[in-house]
C-alpha positions as CSV (number, residue, x, y, z in Angstrom):
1,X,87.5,114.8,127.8
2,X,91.0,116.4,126.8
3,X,91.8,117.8,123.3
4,X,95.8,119.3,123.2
5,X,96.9,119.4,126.6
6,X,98.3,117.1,128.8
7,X,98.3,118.9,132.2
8,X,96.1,117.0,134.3
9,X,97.1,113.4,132.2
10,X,98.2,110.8,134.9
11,X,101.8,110.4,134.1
12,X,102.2,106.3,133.7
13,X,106.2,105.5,134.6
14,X,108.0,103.1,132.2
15,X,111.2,101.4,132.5
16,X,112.3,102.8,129.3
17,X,114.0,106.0,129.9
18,X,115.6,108.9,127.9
19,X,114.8,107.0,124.8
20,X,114.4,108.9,121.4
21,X,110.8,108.5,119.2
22,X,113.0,107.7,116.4
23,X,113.4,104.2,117.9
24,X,110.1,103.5,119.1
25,X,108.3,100.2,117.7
26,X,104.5,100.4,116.8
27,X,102.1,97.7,116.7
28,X,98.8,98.0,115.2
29,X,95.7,96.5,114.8
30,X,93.4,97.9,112.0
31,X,91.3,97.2,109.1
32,X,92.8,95.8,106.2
33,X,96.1,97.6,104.9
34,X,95.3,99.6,101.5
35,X,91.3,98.4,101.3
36,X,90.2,101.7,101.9
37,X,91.7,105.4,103.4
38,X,91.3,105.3,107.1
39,X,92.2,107.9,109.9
40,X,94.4,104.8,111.4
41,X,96.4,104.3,107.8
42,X,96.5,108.2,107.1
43,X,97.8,108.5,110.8
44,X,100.8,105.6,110.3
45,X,102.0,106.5,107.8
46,X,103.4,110.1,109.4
47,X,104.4,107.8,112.5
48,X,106.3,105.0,109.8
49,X,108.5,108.3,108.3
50,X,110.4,107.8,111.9
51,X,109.1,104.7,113.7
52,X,108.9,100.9,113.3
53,X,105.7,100.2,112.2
54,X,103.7,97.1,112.2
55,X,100.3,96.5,110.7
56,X,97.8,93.7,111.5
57,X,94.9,93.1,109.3
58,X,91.3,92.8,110.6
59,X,90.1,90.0,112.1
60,X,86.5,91.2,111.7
61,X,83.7,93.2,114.0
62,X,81.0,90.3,113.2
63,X,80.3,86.4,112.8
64,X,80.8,85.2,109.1
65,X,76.9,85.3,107.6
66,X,76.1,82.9,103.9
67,X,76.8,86.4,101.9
68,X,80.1,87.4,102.7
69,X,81.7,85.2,99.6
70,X,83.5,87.8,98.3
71,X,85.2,88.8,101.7
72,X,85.9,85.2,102.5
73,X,88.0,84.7,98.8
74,X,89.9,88.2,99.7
75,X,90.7,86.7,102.8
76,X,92.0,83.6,101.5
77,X,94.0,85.2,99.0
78,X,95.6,87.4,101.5
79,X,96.8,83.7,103.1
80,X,97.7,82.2,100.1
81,X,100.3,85.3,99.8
82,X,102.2,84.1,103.0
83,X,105.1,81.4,103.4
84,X,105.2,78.8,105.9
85,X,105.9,80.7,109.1
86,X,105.7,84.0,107.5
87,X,102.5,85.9,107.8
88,X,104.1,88.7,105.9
89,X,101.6,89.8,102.8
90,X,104.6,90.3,100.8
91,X,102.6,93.2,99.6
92,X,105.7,95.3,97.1
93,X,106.5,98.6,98.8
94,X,104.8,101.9,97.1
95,X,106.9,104.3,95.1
96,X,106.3,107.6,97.0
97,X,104.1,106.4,99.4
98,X,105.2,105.1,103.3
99,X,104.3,101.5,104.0
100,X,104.8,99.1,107.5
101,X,107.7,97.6,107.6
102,X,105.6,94.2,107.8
103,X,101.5,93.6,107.2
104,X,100.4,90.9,108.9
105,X,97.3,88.8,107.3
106,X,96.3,86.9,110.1
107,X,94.5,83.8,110.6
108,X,91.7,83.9,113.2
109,X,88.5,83.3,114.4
110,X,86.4,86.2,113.4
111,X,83.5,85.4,115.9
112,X,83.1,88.5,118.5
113,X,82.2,87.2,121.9
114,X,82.8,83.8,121.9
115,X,85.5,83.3,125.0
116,X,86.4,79.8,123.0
117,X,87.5,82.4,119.9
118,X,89.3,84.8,122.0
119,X,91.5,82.3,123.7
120,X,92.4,80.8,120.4
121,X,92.9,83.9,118.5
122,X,95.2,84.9,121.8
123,X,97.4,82.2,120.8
124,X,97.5,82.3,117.0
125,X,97.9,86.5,116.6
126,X,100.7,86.8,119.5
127,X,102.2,83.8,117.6
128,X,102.0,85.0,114.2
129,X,102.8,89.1,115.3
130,X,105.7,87.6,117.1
131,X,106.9,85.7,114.0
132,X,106.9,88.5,112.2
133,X,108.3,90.9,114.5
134,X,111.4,88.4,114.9
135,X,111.8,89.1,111.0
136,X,113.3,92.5,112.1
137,X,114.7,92.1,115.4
138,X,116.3,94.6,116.9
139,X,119.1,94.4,119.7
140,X,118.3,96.9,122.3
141,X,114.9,97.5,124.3
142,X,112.9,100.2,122.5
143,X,109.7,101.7,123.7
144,X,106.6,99.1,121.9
145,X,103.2,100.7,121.5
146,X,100.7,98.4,121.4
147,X,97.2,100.5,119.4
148,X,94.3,98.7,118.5
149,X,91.7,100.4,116.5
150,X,89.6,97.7,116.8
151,X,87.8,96.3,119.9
152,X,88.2,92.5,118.8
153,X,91.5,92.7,118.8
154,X,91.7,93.1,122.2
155,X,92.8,89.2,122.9
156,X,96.1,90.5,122.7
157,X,97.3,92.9,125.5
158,X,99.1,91.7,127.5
159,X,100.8,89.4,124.9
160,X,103.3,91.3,123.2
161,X,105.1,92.9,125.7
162,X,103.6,96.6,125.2
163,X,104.9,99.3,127.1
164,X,101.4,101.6,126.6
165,X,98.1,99.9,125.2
166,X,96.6,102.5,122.8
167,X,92.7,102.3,121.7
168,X,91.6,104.4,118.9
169,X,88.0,105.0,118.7
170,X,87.6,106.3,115.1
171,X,84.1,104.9,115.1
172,X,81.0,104.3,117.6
173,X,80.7,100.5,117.0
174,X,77.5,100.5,118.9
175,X,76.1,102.4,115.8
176,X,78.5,101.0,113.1
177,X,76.2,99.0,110.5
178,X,78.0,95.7,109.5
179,X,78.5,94.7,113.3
180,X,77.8,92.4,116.5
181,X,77.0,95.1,118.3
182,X,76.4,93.7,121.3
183,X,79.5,91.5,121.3
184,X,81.7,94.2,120.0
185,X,80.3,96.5,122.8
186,X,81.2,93.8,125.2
187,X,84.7,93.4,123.8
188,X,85.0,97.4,123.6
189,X,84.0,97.9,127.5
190,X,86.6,95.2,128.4
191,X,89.0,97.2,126.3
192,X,88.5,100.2,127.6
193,X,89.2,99.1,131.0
194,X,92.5,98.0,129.9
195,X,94.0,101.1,128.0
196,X,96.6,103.3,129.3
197,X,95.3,105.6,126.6
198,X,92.4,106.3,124.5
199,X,91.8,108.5,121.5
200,X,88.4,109.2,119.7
201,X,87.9,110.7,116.5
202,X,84.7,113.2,118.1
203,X,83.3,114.3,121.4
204,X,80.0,112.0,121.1
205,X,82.6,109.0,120.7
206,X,85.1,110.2,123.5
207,X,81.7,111.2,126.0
208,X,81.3,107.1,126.2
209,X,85.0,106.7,127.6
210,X,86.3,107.3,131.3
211,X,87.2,111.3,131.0
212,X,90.8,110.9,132.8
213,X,92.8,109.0,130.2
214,X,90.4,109.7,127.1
215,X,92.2,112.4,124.4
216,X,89.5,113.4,121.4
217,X,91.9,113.5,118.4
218,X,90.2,114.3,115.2
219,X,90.5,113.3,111.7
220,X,93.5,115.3,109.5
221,X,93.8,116.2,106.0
222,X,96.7,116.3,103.7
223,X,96.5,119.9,103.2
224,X,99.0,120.2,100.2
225,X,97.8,117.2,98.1
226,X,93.8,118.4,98.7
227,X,94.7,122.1,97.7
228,X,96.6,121.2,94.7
229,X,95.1,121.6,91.3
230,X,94.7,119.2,88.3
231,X,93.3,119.1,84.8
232,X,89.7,116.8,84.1
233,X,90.6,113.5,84.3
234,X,89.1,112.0,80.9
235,X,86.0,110.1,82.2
236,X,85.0,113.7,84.4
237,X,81.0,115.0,83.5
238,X,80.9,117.0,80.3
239,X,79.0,119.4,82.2
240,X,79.6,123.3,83.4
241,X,77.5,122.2,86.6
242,X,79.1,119.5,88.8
243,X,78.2,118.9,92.6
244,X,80.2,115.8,93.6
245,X,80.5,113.6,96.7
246,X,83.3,110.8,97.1
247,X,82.6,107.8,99.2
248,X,80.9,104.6,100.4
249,X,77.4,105.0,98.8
250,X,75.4,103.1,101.7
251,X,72.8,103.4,104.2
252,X,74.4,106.9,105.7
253,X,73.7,108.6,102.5
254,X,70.3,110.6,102.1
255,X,68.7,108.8,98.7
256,X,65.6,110.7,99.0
257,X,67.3,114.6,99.8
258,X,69.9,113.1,96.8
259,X,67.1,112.5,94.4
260,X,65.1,115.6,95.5
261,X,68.2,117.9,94.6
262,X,68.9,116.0,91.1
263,X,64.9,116.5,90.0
264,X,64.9,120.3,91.2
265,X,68.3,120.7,89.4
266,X,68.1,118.6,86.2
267,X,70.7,121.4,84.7
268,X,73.3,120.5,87.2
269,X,75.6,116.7,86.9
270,X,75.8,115.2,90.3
271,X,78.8,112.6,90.6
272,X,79.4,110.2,93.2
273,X,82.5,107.9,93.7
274,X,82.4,105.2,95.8
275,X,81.6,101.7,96.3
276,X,77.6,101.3,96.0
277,X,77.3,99.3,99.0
278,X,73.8,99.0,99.7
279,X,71.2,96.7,97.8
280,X,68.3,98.3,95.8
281,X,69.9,101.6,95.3
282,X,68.4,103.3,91.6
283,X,69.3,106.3,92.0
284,X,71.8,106.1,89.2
285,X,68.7,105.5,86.6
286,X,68.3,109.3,86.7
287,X,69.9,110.9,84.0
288,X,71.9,113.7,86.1
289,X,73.3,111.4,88.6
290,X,76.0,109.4,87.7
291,X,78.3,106.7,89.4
292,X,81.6,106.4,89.2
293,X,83.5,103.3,90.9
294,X,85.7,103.1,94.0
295,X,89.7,104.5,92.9
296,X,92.9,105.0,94.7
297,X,92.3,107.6,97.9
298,X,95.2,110.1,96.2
299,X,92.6,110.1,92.4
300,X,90.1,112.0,94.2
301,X,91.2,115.0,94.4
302,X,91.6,115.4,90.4
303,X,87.5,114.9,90.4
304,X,86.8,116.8,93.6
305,X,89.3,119.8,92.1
306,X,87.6,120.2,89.3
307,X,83.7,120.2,90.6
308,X,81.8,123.4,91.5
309,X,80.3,121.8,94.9
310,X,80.6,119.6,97.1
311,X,78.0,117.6,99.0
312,X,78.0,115.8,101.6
313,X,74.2,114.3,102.2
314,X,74.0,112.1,105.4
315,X,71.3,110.8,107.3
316,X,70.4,112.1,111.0
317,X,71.2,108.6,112.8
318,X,73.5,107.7,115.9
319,X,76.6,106.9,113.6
320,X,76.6,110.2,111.5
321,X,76.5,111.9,115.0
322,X,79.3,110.1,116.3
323,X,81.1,110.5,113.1
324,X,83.8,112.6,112.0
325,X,84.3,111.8,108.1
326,X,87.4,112.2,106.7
327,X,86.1,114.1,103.9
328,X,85.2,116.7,105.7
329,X,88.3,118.2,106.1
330,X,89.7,117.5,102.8
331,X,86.4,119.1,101.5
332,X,87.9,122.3,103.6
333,X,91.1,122.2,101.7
334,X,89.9,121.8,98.2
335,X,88.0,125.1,99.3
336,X,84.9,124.7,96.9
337,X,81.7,125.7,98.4
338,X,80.6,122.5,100.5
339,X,76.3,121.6,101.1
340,X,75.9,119.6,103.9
341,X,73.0,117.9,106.3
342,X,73.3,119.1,109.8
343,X,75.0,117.0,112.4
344,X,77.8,117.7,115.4
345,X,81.2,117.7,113.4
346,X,80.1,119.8,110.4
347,X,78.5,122.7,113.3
348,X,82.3,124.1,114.1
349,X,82.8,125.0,110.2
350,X,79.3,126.7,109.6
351,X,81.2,129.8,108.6
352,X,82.5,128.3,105.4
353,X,79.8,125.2,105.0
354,X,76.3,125.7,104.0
355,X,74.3,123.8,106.7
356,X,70.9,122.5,106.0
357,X,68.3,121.4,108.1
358,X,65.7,120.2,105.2
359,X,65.7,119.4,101.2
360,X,64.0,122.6,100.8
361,X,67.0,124.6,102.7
362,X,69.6,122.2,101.1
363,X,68.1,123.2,97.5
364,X,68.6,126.7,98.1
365,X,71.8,126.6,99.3
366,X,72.8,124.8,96.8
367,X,71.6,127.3,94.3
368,X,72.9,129.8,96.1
369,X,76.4,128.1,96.3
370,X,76.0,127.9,92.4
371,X,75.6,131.6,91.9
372,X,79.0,132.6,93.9
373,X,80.9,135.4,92.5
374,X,84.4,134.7,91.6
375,X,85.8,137.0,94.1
376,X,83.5,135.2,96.6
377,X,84.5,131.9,95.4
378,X,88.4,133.3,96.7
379,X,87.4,134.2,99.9
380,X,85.5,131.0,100.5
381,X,88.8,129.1,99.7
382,X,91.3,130.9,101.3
383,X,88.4,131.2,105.0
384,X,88.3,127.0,104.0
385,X,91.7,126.5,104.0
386,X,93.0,128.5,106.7
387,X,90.5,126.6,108.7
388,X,92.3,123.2,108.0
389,X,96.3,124.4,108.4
390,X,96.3,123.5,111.5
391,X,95.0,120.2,111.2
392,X,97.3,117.9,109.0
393,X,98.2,114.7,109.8
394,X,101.2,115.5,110.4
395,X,99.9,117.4,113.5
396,X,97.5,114.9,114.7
397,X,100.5,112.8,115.0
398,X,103.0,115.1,116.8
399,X,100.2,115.5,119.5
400,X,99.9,111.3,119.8
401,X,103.8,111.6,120.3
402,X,103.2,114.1,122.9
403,X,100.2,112.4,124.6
404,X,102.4,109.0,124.7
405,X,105.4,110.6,125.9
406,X,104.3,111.9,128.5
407,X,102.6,108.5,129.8
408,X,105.7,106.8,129.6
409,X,108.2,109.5,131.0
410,X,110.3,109.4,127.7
411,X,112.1,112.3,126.3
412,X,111.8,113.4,122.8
């Protein structure tokens, strides 16, 4: 696998020559728009300062079950948004924030491996991405990339005229919970083969895809917004003593190492923001741990600022060792002392992250972490932070520019 150079990349030849990345025309298919932060929405929006950028919503990584009521109405809602013969969600545009130039909530067949569903969907998403493409047409030819973060949408290269088909693996869907894994795996294989390019958010993920046209590109941070500092927002613990986590509070999470730390530590708050997205979990019914719901991506910081320690408490399981959370880096940049489980992204930080192997190691740390001098506490942040300057978004997205470039023989 590759990580910043492009040496030995096969150079792909385009028709498109001497054209400027200013003018280039995006096309991607993700999860849903402004549901929750993603490397794929955190990534397009440095591409949209520049580029033409269009955004597809998901069409779903599993069949439909009885329970997914809620989905279903958010879905429908998303539809009842768009005109006749305009897909467009209509969605207002952001002060201060960059947004596509058109969000596409598609209809489809979510149903992964059905051949009946992905010649249908091959009809309805080239004719609804071309509807809304025509929306903004532009008069002369312009370099179109084609990047599909997920594997079902893969019904549609070929369709659209793409001069490079982009996957981005920011997940190991054979692990992912929540999907058809063996239809998804299907769809991914077939996707694969197809890809001029492919980019995977860790080595474990990019180790499962041909090594000649596979590029590991790890998550970013937004360095200056995660190092800024803010006041306690007004519902923040009343407590001296806060280790916090932000988050989906699901499966991947450790209850029993979570629990452990909160009974051995009944002096110290422990906070966690996220959706609880698991059934059965009471492990808000102790008095130290408390629960705070799901809020805007940009709010976290003015919790995760303000907290003595942060936590991250995973499971050892296929998907945590094919995963590369977000929140790892934007832990880096806050610069507070950070407790974590062991697994293969955190092991190339282990010089500013307390790495545990067991509750009993994780305790101590974590006591240890508490007792930091002040003038320890500085040289932690400043060893934390100087680990993540090089890694802002806005550099993970020069080096896709680079990477695609140089496939299609453009200049820039």
């Amino acid at each position: 696998m590759k990580k910043d150079n492009i040496e030995k990349s096969a150079i792909k030849k385009s028709s498109i020559k001497n054209s400027t990345t200013k003018s280039w025309q995006w096309l991607v298919f993700g999860e849903d728009w402004g549901r929750h932060p993603s490397s794929t929405q955190h990534l397009m929006k440095c591409i949209a300062v520049h580029h033409q950028l269009y955004w597809v919503n998901s069409i779903g990584l599993r069949r439909p079950k009885l329970n997914d009521s809620k989905r279903i109405i958010e879905k429908f809602k998303q539809l009842k948004n768009a005109q006749k013969n305009d897909f467009n969600q209509g969605e207002p545009m952001l002060m201060n924030d960059v947004q596509p130039l058109g969000i596409l909530a598609p209809v489809a067949i979510p149903w992964p491996g059905s051949q009946i569903a992905y010649v249908i969907n091959r009809l309805l998403l080239t004719y609804q991405t071309r509807a809304l493409l025509a929306k903004n047409e532009i008069e002369d030819k312009v370099p179109r990339i084609l990047w599909l973060s997920l594997p079902t949408a893969r019904c549609v290269a070929g369709s659209l005229e793409e001069d490079l088909l982009v996957y981005y693996a920011g997940d190991d869907f054979s692990a992912l919970s929540g999907v058809d894994h063996k239809q998804v795996s299907a769809e991914e294989d077939a996707l694969v083969e197809q890809a001029d390019i492919i980019f995977a958010a860790s080595d474990n993920i990019a180790r499962q895809f041909p090594q000649d046209k596979t590029y590991v590109l790890p998550h970013g941070v937004d360095l200056a917004h995660f190092s800024s500092r803010h006041e306690r927002p007004d519902n923040y613990p009343k407590s001296d003593l806060v280790v916090g986590y932000y988050g989906s509070i699901t499966a991947w999470l450790d209850f029993e190492l979570i629990t452990f730390l909160a009974e051995s530590r009944p002096d110290v708050t422990f906070v966690f923001i996220g959706k609880i997205d698991i059934v059965g979990c009471d492990i808000f019914n102790l008095n130290n741990l408390i629960h705070l719901p799901d809020m805007p991506h940009e709010q976290l910081i003015q919790y995760a600022a303000n907290w003595q320690v942060s936590l991250i408490p995973f499971v050892d399981n296929e998907q945590i060792r094919a995963c590369n959370p977000l929140k790892l880096r934007e832990y880096l940049a806050i610069g507070r002392p950070i407790i974590s489980t062991r697994y293969p992204a955190v092991l190339p930080f282990t010089d500013c992250i307390y790495v545990a192997d067991d509750k009993d190691e994780m305790l101590a740390q974590l006591n240890q972490a508490l007792t930091l001098s002040s003038k320890t506490l500085a040289k932690l942040k400043s060893r934390s932070r100087e680990r993540v300057e090089g890694a802002t978004w806005q550099a993970r997205c020069e080096l896709v520019i680079k990477l695609l470039s140089a496939k299609m023989d453009v200049q820039i």
